[in-house]
C-alpha positions in Angstrom: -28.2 -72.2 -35.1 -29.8 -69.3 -37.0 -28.5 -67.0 -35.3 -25.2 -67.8 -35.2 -24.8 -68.5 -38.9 -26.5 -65.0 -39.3 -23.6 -63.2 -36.9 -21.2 -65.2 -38.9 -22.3 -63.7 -42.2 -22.6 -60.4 -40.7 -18.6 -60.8 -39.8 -17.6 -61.6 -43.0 -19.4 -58.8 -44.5 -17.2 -56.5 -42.2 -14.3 -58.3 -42.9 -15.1 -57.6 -46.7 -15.7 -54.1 -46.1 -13.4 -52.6 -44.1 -10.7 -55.0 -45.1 -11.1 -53.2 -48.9 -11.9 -49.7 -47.8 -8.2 -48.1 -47.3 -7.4 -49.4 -50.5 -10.5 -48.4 -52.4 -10.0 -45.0 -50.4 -6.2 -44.2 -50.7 -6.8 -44.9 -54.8 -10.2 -42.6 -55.1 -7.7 -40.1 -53.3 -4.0 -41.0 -54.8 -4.7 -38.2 -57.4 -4.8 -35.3 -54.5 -2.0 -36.1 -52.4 1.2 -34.3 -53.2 4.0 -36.5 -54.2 6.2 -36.0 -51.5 4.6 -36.9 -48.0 6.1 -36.6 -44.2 6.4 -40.0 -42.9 7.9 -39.4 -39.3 7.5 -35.7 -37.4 8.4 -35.2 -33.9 5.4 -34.3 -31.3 5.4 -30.2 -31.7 4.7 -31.8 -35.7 8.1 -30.6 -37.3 9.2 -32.9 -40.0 12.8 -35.1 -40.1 11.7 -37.4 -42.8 10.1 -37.9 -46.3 9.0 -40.3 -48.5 7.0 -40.6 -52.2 3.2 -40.8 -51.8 3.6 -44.9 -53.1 4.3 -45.6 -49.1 0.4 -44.9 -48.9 -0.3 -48.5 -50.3 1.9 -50.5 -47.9 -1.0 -50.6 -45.0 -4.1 -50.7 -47.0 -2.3 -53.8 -49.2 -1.4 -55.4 -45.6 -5.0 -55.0 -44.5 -6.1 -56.5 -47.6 -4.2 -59.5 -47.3 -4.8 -60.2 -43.6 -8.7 -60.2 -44.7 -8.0 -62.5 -47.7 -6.1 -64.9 -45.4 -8.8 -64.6 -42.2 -9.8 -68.3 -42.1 -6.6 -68.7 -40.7 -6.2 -65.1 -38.9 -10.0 -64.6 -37.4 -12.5 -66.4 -35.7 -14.8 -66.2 -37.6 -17.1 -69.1 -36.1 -18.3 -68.7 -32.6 -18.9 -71.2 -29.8 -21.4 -70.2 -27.1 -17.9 -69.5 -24.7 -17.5 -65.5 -23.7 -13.8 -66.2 -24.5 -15.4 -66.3 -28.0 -17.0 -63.2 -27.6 -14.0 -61.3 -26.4 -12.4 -62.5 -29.4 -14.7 -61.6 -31.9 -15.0 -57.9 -30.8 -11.0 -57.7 -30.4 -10.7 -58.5 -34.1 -13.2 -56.2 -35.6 -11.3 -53.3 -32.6 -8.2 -54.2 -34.3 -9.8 -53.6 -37.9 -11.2 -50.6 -37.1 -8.1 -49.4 -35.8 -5.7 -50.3 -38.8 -8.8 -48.1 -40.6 -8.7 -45.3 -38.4 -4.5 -45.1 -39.4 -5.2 -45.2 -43.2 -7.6 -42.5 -43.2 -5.6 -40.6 -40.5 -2.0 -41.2 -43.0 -4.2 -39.7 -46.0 -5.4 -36.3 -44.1 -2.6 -35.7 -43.3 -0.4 -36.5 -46.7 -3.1 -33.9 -47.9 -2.6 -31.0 -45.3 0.4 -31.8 -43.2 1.8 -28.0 -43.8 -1.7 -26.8 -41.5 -2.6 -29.7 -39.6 0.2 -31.6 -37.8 0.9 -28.3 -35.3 -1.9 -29.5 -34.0 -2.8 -32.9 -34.7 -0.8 -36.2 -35.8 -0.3 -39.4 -35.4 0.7 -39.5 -31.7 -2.4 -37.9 -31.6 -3.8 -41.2 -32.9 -2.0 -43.2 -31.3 -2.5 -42.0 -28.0 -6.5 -42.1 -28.2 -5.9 -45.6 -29.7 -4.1 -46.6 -26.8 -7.4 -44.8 -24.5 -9.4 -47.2 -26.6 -7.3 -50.1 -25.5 -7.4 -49.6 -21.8 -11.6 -48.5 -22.6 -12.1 -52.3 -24.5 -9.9 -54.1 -21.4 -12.1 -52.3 -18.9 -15.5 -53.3 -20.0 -14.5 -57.3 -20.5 -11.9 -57.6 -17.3 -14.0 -57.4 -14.4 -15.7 -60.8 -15.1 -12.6 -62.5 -16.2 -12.2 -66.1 -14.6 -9.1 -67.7 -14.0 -9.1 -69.8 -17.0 -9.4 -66.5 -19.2 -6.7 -65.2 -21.5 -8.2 -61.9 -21.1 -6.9 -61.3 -17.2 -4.3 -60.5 -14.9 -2.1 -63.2 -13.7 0.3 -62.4 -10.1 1.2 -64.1 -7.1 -1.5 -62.1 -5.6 -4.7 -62.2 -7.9 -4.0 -66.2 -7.6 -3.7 -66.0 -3.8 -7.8 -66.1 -3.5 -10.7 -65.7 -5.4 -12.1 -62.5 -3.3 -8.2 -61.1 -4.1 -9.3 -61.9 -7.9 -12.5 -60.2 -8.2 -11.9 -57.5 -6.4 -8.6 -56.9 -8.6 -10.1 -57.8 -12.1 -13.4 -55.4 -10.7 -10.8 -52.8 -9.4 -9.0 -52.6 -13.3 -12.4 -52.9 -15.4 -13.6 -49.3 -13.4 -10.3 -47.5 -13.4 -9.4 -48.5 -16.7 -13.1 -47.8 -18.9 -13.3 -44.7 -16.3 -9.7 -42.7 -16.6 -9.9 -43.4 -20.4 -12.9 -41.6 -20.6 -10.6 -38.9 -18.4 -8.0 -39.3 -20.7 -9.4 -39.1 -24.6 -10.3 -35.7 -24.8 -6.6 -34.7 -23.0 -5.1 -36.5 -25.7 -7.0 -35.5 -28.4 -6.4 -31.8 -28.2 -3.0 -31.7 -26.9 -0.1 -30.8 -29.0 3.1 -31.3 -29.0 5.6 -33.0 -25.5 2.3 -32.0 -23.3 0.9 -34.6 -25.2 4.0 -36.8 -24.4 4.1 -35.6 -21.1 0.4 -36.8 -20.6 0.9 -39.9 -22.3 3.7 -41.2 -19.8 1.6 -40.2 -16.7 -1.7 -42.2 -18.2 0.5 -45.1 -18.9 2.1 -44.6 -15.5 -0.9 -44.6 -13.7 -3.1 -47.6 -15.0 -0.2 -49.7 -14.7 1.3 -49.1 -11.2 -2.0 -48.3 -9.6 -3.5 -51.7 -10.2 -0.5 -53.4 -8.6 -0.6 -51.1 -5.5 -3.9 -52.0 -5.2 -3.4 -56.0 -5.7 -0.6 -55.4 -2.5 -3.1 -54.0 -0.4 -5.4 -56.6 -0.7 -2.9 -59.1 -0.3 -2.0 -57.1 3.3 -5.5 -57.3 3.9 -5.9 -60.8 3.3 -3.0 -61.5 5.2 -4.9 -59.7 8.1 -8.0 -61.8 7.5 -10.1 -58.4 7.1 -11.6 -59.5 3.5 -12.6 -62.9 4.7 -14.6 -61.2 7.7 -16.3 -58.8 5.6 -17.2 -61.8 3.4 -18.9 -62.7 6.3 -20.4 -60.1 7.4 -22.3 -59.8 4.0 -23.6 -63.4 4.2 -24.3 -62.5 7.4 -26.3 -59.7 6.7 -28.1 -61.4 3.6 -29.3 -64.4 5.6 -31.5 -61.6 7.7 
């Protein structure tokens, strides 16, 4: 009981920090930032659109507000269920990330004219996305039917060998070609970083679902049920 009223203090006191951060930080640096900032810029980082520094408080006010309202908005009380657990770390990922944006908005309101050549918010956003597919690959290979956090076809129903295999099969691909991924993303510039971005999205999406097919063939063919049995064959010795 301890222990759990300890990691519930210990959430609120995250919740408190980094929910009032970007606001503390975007007023300590309010004073540096020009008054004219780029608020959207195509991927070689050449600007079509401007706006008055002000815009700077819209996220950090929103953060603040989803923090004051989190009874409602996160879990903050945790049951002994992993569901539980996935939820927990989701909500402080999703903190983390709103955090990452703020800071990311303010460097470059302050040095847009040197940095945004070579990196900018799709920048972010792309790693962001790596993250994702990263947090998704470490919880999804022991997903169970009844989870919210899994993958849901004709064929990952069909049988419980096509599930784990699947769910297994997504968790390594996933955690392992974001790894692959993150450094591409984070020192390309410009439509190669577009370019990448498609083919990353491209890949963990189809691939999966080839792979699901070719269990279901497989299946079909009776060949994962005899290697089932082969192992308990081969543990019984």
């Amino acid at each position: 009981m301890r222990r759990f009223k300890k990691n519930n203090n210990l959430a609120k006191v995250f919740y408190s920090v980094f929910g009032s951060l970007p606001l503390l930080v975007t007023l300590y640096l309010y004073p540096l930032i020009p008054e004219n900032i780029p608020v959207h810029y195509w991927f070689d980082g050449s600007i079509d659109k401007w706006g008055n520094k002000n815009e700077l408080f819209l996220v950090p006010i929103i953060i603040l507000l989803f923090v004051c309202a989190q009874p409602r908005l996160f879990k903050l009380h945790f049951n002994y269920k992993s569901e539980d657990n996935i939820t927990k770390w989701s909500n402080y990922y999703f903190l983390l990330i709103l955090n990452m944006l703020v800071y990311s908005t303010l460097y470059i309101s302050m040095n847009f004219e040197t940095c945004l050549s070579n990196f900018n918010f799709y920048n972010f956003f792309a790693c962001t996305i790596c993250f994702i597919f990263t947090f998704m690959g470490n919880y999804i290979p022991t997903s169970k039917r009844s989870s919210s956090v899994s993958i849901r076809t004709k064929y990952t129903l069909e049988s419980p060998i096509i599930w784990n295999k699947f769910h297994k099969f997504c968790g390594f691909f996933w955690f392992s070609g974001s790894i692959v991924f993150f450094p591409m993303f984070l020192f390309s510039s410009g439509y190669y970083l577009l370019i990448l971005f498609i083919i990353m999205i491209l890949i963990f999406i189809v691939s999966p679902f080839i792979y699901a097919h070719h269990l279901h063939e497989k299946y079909l063919k009776g060949d994962l049920d005899e290697k089932v049995q082969q192992k308990k064959v081969q543990h019984s010795h």
